[in-house]
KOLMARDREN-798934 format. One line per field, with one value per atom (N, C-alpha, C, O, CB): atom name; residue number from 1; x, y, z. Coordinates in steps of 0.1 Angstrom, whole numbers, plus 5000, padded with zeros to 4 digits. Glycine has a CB too. Example, Ala and Ser with C-alpha at 12.3 -4.5 7.8 and 13.67 -1.06 7.14 Angstrom:
lofi: (N,CA,C,O,CB,N,CA,C,O,CB)
midren: (1,1,1,1,1,2,2,2,2,2)
east: (5132,5123,5132,5142,5113,5128,5137,5129,5134,5141)
north: (4943,4955,4967,4967,4955,4978,4989,5000,5011,4994)
up: (5078,5078,5078,5085,5090,5071,5071,5079,5080,5057)
***
This chain:
lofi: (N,CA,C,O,CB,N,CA,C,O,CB,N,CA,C,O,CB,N,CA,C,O,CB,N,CA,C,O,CB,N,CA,C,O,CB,N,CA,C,O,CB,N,CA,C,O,CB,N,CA,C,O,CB,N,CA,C,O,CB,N,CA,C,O,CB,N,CA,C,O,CB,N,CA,C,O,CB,N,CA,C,O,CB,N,CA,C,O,CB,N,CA,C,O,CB,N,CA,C,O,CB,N,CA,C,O,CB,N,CA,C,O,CB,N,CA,C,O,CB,N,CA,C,O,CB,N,CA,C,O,CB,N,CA,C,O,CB,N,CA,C,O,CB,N,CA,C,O,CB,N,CA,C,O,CB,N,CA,C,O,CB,N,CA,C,O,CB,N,CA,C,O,CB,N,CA,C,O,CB,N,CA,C,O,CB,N,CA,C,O,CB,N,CA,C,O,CB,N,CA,C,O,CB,N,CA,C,O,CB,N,CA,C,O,CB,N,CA,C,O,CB,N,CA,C,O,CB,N,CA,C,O,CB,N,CA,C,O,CB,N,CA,C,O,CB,N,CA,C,O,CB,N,CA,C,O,CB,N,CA,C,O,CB,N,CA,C,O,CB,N,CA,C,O,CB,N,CA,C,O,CB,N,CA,C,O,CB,N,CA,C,O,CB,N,CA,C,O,CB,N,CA,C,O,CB,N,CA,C,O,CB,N,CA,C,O,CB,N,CA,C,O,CB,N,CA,C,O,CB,N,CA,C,O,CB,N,CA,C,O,CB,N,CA,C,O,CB,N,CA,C,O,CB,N,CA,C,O,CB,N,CA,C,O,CB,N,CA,C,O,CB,N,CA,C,O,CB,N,CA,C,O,CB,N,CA,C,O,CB,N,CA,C,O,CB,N,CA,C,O,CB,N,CA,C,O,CB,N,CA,C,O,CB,N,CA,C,O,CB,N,CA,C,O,CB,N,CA,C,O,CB,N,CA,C,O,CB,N,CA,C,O,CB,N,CA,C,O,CB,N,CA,C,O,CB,N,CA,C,O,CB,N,CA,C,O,CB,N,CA,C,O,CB,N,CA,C,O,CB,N,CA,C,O,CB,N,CA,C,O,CB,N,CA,C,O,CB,N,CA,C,O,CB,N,CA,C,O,CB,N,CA,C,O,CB,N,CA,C,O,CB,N,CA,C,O,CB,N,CA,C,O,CB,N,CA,C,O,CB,N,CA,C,O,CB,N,CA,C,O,CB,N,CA,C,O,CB,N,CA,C,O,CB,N,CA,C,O,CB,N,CA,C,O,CB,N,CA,C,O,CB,N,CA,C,O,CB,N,CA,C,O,CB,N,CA,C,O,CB,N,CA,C,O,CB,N,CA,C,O,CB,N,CA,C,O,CB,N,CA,C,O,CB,N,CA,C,O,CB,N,CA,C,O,CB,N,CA,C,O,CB,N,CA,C,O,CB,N,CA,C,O,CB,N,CA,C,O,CB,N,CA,C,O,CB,N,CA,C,O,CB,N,CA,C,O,CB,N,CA,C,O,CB,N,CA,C,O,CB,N,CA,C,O,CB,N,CA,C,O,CB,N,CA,C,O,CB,N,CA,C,O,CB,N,CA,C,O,CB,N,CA,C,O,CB,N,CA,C,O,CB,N,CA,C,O,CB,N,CA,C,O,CB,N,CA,C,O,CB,N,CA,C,O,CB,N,CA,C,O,CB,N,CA,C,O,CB,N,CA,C,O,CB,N,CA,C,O,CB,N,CA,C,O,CB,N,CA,C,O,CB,N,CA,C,O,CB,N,CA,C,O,CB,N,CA,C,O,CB,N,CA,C,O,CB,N,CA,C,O,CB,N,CA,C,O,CB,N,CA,C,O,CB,N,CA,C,O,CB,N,CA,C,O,CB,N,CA,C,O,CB,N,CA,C,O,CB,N,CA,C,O,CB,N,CA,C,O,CB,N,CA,C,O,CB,N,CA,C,O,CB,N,CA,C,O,CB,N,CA,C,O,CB,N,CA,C,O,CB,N,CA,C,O,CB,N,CA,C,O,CB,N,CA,C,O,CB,N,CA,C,O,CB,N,CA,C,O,CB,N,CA,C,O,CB,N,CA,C,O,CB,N,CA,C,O,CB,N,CA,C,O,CB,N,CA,C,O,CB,N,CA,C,O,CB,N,CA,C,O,CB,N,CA,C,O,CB,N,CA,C,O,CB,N,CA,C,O,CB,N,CA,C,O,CB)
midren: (1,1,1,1,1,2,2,2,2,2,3,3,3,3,3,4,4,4,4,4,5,5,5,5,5,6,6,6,6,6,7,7,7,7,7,8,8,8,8,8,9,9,9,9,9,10,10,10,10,10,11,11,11,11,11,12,12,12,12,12,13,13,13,13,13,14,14,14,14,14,15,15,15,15,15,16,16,16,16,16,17,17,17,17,17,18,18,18,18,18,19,19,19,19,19,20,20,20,20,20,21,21,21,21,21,22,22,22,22,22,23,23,23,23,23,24,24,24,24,24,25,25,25,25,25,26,26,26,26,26,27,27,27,27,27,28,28,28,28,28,29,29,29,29,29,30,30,30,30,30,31,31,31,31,31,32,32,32,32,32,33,33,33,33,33,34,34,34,34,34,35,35,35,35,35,36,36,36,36,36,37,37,37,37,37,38,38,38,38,38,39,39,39,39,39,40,40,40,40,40,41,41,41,41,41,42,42,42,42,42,43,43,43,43,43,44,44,44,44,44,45,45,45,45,45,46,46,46,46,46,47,47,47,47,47,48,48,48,48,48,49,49,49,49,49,50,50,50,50,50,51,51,51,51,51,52,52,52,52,52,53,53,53,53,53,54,54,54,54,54,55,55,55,55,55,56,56,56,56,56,57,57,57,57,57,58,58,58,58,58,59,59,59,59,59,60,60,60,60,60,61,61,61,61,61,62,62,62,62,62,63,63,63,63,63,64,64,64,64,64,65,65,65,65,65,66,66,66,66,66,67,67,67,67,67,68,68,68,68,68,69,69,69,69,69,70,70,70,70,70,71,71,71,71,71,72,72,72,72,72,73,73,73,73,73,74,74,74,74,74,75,75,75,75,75,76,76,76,76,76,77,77,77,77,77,78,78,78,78,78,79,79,79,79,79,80,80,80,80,80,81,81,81,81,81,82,82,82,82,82,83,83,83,83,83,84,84,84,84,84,85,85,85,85,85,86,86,86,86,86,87,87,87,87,87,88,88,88,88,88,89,89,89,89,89,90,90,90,90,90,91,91,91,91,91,92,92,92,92,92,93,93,93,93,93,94,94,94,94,94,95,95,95,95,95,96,96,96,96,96,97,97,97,97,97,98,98,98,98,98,99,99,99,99,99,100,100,100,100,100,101,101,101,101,101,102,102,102,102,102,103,103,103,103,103,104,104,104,104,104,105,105,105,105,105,106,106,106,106,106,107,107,107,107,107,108,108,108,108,108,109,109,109,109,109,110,110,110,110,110,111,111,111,111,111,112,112,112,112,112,113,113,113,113,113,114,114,114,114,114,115,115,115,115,115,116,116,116,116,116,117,117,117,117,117,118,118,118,118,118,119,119,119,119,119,120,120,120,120,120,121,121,121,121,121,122,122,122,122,122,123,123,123,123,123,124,124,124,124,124,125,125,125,125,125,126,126,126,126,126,127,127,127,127,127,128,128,128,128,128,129,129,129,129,129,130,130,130,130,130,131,131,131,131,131,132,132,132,132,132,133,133,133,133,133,134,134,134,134,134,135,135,135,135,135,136,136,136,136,136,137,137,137,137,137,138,138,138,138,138,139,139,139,139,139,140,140,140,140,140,141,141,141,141,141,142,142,142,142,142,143,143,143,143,143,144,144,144,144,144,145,145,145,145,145,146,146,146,146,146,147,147,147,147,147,148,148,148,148,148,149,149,149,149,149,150,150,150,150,150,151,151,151,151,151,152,152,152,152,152,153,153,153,153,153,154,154,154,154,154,155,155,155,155,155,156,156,156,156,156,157,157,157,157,157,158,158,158,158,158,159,159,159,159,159,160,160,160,160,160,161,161,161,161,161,162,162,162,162,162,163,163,163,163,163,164,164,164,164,164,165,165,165,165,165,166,166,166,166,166)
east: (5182,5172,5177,5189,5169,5165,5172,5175,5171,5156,5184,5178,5169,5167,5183,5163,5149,5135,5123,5147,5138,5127,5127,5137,5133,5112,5116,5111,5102,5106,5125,5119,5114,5116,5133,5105,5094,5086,5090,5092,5075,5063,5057,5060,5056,5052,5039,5034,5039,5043,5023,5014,5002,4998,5006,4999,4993,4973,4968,4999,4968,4954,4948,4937,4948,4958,4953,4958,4950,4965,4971,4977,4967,4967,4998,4959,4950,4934,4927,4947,4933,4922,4924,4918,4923,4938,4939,4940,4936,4954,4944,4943,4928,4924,4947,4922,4906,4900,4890,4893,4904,4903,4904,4895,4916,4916,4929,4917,4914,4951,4915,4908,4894,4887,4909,4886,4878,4874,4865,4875,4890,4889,4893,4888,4902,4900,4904,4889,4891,4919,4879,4867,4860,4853,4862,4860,4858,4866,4860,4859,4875,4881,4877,4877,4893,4874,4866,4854,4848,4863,4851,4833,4833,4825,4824,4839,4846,4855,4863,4854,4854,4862,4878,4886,4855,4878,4899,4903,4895,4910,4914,4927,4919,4914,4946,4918,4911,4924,4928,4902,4930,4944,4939,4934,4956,4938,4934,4938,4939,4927,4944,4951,4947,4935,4955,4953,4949,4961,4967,4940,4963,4975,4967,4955,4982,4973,4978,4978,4981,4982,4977,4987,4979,4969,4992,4989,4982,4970,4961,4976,4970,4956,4945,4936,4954,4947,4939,4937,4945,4939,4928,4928,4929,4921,4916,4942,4941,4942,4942,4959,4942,4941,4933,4932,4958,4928,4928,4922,4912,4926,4927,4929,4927,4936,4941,4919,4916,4923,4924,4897,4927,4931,4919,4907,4931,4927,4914,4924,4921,4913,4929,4935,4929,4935,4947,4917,4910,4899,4894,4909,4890,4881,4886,4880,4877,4902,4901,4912,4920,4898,4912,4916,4935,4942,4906,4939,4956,4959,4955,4962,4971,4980,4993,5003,4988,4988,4994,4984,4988,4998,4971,4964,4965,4958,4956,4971,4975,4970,4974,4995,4963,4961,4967,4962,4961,4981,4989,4992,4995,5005,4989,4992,4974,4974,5003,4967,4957,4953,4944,4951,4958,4957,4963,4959,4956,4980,4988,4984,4988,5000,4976,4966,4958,4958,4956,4947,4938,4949,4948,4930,4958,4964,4966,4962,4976,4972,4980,4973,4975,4987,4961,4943,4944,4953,4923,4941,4935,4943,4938,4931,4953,4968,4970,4973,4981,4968,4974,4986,4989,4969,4996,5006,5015,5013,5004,5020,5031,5033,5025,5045,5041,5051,5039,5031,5065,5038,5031,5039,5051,5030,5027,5037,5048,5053,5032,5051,5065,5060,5070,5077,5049,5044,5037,5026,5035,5035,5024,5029,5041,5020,5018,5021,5010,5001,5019,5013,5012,5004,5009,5020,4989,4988,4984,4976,4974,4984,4978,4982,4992,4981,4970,4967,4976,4975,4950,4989,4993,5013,5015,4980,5022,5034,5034,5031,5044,5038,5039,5049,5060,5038,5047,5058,5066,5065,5054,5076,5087,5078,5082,5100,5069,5059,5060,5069,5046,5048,5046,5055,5053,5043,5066,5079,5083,5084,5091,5086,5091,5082,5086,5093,5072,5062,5059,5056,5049,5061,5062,5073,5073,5068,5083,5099,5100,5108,5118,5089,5088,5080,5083,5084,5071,5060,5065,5061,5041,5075,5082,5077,5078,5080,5069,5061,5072,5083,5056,5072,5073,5077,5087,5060,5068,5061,5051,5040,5053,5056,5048,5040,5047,5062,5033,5026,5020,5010,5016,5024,5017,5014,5023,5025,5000,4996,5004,5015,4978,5001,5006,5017,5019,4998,5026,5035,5033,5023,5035,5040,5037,5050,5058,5037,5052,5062,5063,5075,5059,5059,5061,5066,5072,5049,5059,5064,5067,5070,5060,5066,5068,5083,5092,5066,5084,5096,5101,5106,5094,5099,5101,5106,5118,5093,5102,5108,5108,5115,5097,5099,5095,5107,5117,5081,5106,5106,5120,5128,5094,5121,5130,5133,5123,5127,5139,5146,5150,5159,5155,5143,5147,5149,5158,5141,5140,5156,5165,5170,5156,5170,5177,5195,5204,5172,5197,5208,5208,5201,5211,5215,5219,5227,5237,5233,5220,5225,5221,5225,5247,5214,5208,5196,5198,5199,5184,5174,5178,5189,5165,5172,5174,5161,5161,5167,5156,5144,5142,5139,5128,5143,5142,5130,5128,5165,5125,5112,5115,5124,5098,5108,5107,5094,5084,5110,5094,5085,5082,5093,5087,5071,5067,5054,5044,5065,5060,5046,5039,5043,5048,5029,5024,5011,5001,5035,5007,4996,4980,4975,4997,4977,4962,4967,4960,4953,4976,4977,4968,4964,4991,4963,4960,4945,4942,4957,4938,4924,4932,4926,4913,4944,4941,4943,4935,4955,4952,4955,4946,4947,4959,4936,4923,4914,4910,4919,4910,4906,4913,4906,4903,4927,4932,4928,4922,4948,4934,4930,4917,4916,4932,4907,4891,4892,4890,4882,4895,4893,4900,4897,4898,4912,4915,4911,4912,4924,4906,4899,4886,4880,4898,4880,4870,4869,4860,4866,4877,4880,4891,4895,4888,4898,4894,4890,4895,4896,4878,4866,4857,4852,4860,4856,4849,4856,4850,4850,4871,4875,4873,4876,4889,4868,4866,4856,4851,4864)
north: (5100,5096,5083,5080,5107,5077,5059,5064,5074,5040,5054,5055,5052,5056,5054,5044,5035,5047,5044,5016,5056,5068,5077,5080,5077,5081,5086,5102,5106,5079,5107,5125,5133,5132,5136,5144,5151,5146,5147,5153,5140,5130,5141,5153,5130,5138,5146,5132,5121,5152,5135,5117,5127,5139,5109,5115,5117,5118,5119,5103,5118,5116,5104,5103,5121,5093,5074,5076,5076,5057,5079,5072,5082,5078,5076,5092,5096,5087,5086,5108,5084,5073,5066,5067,5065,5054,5042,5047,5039,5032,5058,5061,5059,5051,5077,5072,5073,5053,5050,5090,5046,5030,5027,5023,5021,5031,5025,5033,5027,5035,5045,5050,5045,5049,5067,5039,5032,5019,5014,5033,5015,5000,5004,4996,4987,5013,5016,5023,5028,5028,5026,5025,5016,5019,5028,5000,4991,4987,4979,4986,4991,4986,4990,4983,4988,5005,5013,5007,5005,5028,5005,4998,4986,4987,4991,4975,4964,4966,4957,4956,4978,4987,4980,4976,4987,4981,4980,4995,5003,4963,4996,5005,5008,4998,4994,5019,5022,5024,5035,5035,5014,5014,5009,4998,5003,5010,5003,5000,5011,5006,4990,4987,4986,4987,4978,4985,4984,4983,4993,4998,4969,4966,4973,4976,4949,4975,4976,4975,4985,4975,4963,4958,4960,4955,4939,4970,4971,4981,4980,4956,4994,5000,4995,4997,5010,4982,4977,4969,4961,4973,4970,4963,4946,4937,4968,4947,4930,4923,4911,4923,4934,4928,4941,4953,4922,4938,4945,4944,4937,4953,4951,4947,4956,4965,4943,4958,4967,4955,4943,4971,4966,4960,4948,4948,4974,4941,4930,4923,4913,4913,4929,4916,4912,4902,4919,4915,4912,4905,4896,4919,4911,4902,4889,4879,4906,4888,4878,4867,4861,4876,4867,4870,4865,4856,4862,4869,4871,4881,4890,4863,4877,4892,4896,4903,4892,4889,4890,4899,4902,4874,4902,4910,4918,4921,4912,4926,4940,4944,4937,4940,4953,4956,4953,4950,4967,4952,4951,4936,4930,4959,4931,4915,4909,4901,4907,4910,4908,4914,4907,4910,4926,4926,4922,4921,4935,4918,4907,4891,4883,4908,4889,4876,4875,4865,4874,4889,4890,4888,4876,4903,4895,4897,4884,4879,4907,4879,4861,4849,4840,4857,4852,4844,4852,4845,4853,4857,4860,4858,4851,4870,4861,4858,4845,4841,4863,4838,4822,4822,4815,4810,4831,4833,4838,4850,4842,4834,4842,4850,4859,4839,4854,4868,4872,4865,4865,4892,4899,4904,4901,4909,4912,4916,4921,4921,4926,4926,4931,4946,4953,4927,4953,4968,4964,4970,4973,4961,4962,4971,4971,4950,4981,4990,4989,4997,5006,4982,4993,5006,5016,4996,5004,5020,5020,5029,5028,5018,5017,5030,5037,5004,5032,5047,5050,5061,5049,5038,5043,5032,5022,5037,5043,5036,5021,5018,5043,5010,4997,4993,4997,4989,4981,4980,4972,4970,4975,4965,4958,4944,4941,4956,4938,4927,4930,4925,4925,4940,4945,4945,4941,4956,4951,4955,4945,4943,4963,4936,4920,4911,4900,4912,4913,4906,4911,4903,4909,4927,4937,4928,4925,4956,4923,4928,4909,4907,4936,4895,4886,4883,4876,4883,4892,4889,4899,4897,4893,4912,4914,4923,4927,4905,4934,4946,4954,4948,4953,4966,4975,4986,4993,4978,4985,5004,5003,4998,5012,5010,5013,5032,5041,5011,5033,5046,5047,5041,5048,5053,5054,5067,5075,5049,5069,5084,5086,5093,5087,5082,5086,5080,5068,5085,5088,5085,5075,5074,5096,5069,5057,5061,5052,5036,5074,5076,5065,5063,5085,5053,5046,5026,5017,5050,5028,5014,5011,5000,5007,5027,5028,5022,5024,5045,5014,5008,5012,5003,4992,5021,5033,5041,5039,5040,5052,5065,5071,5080,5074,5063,5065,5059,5066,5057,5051,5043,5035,5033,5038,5031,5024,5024,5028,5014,5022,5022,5015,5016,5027,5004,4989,4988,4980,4980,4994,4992,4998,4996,4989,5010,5015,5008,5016,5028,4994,4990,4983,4973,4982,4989,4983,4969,4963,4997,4967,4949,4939,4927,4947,4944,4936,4921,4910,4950,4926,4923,4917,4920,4932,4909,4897,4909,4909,4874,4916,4926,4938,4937,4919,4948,4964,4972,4967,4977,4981,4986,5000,5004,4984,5010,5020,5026,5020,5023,5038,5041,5058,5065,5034,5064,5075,5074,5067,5084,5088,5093,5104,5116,5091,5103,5119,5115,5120,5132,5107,5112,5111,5101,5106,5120,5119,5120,5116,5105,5124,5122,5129,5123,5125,5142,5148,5136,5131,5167,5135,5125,5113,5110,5118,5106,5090,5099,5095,5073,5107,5113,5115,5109,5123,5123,5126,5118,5121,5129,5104,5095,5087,5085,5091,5082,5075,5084,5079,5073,5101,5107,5106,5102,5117,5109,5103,5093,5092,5099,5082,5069,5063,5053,5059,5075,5073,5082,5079,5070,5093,5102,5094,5098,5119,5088,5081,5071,5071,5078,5063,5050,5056,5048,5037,5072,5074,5079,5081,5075,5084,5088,5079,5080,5092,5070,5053,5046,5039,5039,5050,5044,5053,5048,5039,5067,5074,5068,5072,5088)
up: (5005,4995,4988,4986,4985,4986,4978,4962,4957,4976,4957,4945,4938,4926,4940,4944,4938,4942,4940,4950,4945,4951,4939,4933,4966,4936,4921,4929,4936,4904,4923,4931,4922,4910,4937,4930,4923,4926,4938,4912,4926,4932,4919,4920,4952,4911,4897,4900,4905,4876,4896,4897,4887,4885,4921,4881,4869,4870,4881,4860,4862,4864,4864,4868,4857,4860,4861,4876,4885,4849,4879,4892,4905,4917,4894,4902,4911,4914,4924,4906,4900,4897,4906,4917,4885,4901,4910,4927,4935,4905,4929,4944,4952,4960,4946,4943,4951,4949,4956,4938,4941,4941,4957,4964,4929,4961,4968,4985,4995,4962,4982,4995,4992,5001,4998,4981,4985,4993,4999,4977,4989,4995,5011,5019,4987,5016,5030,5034,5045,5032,5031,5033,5037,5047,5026,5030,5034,5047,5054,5025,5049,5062,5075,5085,5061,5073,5085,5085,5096,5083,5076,5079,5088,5098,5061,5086,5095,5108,5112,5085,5113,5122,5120,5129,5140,5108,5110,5103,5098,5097,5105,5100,5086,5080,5098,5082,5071,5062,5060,5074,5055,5048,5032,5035,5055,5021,5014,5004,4999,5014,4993,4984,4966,4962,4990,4961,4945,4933,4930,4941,4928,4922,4911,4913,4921,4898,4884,4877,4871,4880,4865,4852,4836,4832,4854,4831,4817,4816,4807,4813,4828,4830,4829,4821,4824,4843,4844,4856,4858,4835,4865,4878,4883,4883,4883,4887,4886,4905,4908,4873,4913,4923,4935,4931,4925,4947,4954,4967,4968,4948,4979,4994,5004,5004,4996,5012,5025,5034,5033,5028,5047,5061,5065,5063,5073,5070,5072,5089,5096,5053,5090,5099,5111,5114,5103,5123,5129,5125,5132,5133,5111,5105,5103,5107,5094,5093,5094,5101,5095,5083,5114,5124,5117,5124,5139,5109,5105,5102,5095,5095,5111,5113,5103,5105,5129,5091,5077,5065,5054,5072,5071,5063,5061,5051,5064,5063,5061,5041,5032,5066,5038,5023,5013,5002,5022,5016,5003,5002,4992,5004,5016,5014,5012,5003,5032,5014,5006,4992,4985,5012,4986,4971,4961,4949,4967,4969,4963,4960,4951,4970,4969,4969,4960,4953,4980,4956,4950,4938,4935,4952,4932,4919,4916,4906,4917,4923,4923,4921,4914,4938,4928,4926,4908,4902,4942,4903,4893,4884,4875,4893,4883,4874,4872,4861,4881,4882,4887,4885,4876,4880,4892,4890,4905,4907,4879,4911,4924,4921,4925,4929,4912,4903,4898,4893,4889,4899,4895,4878,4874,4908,4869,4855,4858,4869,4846,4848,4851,4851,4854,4839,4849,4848,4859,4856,4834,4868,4879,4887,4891,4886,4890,4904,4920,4921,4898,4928,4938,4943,4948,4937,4943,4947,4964,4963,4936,4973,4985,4992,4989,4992,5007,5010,5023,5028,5014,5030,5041,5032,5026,5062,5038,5037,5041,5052,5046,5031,5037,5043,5040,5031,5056,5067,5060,5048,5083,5070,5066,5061,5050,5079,5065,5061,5050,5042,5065,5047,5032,5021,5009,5032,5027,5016,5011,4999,5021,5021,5019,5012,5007,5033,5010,5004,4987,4977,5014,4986,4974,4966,4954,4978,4975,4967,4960,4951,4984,4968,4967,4949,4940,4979,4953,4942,4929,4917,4948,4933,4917,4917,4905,4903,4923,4921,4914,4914,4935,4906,4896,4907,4908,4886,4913,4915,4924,4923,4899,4937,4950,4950,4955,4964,4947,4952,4966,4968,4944,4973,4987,4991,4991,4998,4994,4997,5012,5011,4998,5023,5034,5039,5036,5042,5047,5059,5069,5075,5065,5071,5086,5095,5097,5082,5100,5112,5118,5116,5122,5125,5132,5127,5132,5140,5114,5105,5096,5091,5104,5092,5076,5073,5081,5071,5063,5059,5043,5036,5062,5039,5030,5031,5028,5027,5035,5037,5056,5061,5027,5061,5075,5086,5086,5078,5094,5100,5097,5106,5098,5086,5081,5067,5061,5083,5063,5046,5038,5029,5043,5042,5035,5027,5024,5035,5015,5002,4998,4987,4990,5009,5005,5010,5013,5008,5010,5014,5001,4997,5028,4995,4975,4976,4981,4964,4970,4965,4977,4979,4963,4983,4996,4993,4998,5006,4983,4979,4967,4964,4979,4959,4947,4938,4926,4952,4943,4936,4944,4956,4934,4937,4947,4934,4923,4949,4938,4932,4932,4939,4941,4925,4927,4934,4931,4917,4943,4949,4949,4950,4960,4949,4954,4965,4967,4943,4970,4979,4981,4978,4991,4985,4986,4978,4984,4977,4965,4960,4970,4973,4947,4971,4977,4990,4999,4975,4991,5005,5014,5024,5009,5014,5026,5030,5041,5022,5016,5019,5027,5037,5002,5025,5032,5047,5056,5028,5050,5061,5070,5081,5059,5066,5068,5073,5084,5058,5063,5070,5082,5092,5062,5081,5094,5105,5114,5094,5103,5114,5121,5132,5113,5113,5118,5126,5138,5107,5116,5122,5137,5143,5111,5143,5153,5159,5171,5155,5158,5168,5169,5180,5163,5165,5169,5178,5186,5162,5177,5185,5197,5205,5173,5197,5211,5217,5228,5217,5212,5216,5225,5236,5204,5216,5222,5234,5243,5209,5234,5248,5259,5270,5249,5259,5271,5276,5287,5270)
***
């Protein structure tokens, strides 16, 4: 376990809020047939950024949710560096892109409902910040909230699409 991993996962009734936010915007992403992943920064209980999978719409392969709601926050802020209270809420573990991109702009605090066995660079896949003194900025993170709904939906969203390739 990192130390930057806060154990127990309780998540509150805002940080459920900002979730069902977070699986609204990965709604939007199914609708545009991408990765139903969806994002939603933070600051001051209050929404200052936010991002669904986009990366075929818009045909870059840097869209991924978290790197478009870090856009959104950064557009609005007029600012690179996020507050210093900003969190993170998005519906699938972010990859090594993502994390690297979290750990650039100063994020706080990652919430992630789901697991990514295969890219997750959290707790999954890889453990990227858990090599101490590695990063110039390391975050704290939990997971689990909402999880079974984002679960739920990714699963759909790929039992359908292979359904469509039979």
């Amino acid at each position: 376990m990192s130390f930057n991993r806060l154990s127990d996962p309780i998540f509150s009734e805002d940080d459920e809020k900002w979730m069902r936010l977070a699986l609204e915007q990965a709604s939007f992403a199914e609708i545009h047939g991408e990765i139903p992943v969806g994002a939603v920064i933070v600051s001051q209980n209050q929404v200052v950024g936010v991002g669904y999978n986009a990366p075929i719409t818009l045909q870059d392969p840097t869209a991924h949710a978290e790197v478009v709601a870090l856009r959104d926050a950064c557009a609005r802020l007029q600012n690179y560096r996020l507050p210093e209270d900003a969190v993170l809420y998005v519906t699938l573990e972010p990859c090594t892109m993502c994390v690297g991109a979290l750990v650039h702009a100063r994020i706080k605090k990652v919430i992630f409902a789901a697991s990514e066995p295969k890219a997750g660079s959290l707790l999954s896949a890889r453990q990227l910040l858990n090599n101490n003194g590695y990063y110039n900025h390391i975050f704290e993170y939990q997971n689990g909230c909402l999880e079974q709904e984002a679960s739920a939906l990714l699963s759909a969203f790929f039992r359908k699409r292979r359904a469509q390739k039979k």
